[in-house]
C-alpha positions as a Markdown table, in Angstrom:
| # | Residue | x | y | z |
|---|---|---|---|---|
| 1 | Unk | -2.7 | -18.1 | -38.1 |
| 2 | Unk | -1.7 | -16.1 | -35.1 |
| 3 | Unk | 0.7 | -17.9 | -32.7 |
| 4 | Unk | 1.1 | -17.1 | -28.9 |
| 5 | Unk | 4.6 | -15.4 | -29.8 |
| 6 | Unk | 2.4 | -12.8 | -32.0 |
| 7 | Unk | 0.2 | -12.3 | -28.5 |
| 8 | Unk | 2.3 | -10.4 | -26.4 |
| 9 | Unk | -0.6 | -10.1 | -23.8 |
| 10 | Unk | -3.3 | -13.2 | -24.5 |
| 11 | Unk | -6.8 | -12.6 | -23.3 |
| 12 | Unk | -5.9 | -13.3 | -20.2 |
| 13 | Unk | -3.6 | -10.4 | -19.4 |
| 14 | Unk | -7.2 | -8.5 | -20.4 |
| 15 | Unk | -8.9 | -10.5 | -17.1 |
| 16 | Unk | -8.6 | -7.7 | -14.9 |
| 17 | Unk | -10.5 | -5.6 | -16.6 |
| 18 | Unk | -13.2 | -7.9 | -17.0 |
| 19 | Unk | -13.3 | -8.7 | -12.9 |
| 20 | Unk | -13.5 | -4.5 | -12.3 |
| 21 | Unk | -16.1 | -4.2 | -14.7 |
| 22 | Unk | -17.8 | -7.1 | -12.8 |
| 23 | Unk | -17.5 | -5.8 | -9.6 |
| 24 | Unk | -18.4 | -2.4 | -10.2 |
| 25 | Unk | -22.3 | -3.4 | -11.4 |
| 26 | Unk | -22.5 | -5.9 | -8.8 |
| 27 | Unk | -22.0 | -2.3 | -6.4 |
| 28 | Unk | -24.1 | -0.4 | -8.7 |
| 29 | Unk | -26.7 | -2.2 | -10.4 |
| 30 | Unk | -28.3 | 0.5 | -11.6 |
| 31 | Unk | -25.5 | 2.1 | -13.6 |
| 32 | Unk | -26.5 | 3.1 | -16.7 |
| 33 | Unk | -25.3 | 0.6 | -19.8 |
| 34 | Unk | -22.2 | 1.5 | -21.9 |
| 35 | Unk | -20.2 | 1.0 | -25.1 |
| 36 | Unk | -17.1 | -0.7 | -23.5 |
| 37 | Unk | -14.2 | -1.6 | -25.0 |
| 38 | Unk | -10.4 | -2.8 | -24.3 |
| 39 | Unk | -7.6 | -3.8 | -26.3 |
| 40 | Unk | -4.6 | -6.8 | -25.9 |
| 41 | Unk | -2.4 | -3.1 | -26.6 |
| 42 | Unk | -3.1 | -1.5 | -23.2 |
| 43 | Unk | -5.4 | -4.2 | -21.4 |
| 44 | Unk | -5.8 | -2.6 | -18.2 |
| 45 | Unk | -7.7 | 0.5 | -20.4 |
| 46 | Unk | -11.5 | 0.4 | -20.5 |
| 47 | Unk | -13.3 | 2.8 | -23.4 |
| 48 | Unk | -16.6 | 3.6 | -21.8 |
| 49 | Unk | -18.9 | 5.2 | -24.0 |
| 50 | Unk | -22.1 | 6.6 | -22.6 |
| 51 | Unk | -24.9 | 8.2 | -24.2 |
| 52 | Unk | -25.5 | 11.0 | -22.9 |
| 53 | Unk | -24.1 | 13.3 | -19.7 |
| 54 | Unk | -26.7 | 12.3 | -17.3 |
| 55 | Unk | -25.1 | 8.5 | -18.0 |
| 56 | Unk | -21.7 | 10.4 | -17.3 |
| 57 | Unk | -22.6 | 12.1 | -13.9 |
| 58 | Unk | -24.0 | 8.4 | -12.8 |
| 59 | Unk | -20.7 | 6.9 | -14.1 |
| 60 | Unk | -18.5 | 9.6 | -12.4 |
| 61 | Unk | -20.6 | 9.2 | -8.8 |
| 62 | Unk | -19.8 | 5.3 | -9.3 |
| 63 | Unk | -16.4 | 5.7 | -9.5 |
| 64 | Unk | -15.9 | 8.4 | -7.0 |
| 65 | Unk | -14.1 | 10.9 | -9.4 |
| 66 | Unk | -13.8 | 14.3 | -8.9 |
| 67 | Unk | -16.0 | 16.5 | -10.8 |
| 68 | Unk | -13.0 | 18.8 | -11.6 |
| 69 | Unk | -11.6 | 16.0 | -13.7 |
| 70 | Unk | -14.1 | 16.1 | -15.8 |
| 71 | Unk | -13.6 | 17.7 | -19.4 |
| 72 | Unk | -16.0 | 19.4 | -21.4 |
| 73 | Unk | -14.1 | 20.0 | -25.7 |
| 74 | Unk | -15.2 | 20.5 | -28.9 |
| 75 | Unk | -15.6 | 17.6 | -30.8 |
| 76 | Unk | -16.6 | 18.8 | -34.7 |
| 77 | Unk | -19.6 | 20.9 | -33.5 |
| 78 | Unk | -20.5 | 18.6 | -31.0 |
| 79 | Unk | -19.5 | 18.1 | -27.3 |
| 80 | Unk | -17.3 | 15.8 | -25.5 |
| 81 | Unk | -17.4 | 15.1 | -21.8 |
| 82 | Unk | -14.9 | 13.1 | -20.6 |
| 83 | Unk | -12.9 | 11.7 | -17.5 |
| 84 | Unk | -10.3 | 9.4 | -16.1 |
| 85 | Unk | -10.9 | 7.6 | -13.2 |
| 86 | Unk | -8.8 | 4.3 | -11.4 |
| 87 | Unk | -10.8 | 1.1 | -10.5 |
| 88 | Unk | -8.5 | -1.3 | -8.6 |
| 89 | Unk | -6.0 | -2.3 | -11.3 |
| 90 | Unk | -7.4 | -0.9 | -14.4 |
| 91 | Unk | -8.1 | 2.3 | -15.7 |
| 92 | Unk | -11.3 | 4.1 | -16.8 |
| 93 | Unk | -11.8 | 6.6 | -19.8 |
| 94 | Unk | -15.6 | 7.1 | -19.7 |
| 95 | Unk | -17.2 | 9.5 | -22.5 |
| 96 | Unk | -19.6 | 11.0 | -23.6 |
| 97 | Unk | -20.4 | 13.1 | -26.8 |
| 98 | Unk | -23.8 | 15.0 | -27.5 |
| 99 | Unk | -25.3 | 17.9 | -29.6 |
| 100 | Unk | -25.2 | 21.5 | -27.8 |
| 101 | Unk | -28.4 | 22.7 | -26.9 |
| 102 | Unk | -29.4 | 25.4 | -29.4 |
| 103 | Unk | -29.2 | 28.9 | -28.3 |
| 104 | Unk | -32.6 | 30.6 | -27.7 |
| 105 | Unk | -32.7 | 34.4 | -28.1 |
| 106 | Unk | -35.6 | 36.3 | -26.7 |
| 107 | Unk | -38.1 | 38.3 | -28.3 |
């Protein structure tokens, strides 16, 4: 069994992420739904997974990044979108990863 001296942050070092997250839908209620995840290892990181880059320009708008900061890579054939963004204490890494449209070549 785990004791608080194996905790070096408790669940409650995690709290301001979960008050951001709160606050931001209560500004945007329409904000697309995510994948979110954080860890007791670097609790003031939020994991946003979205599914798709429409999701991402929404997310982006939200949090007032810059559309520079946004990264487009190669992810094993397919295509990662991703940026960084502050909100209050925490910080954002909101994703995205998708198929490339095909190629269409002209007759």
């Amino acid at each position: 069994m785990l004791t608080n001296l194996d905790m070096p942050n408790p669940l409650t070092a995690q709290a301001a992420v979960f008050v951001a997250l709160a606050q931001l839908a209560e500004l945007h209620p329409n904000l697309p739904g995510a994948y979110i995840t954080t860890s007791q290892i670097t609790p003031t990181e939020v994991h946003v997974l979205l599914d798709s880059p429409a999701d991402l320009e929404a997310w982006r708008l939200a949090t007032h990044a810059d559309a520079d900061d946004v990264q487009l890579s190669d992810l094993q054939g397919d295509r990662k979108l991703l940026f960084t963004a502050p909100l209050g204490r925490i910080t954002l890494r909101v994703y995205t990863v998708f198929a490339p449209a095909p190629l269409v070549v002209a007759a």
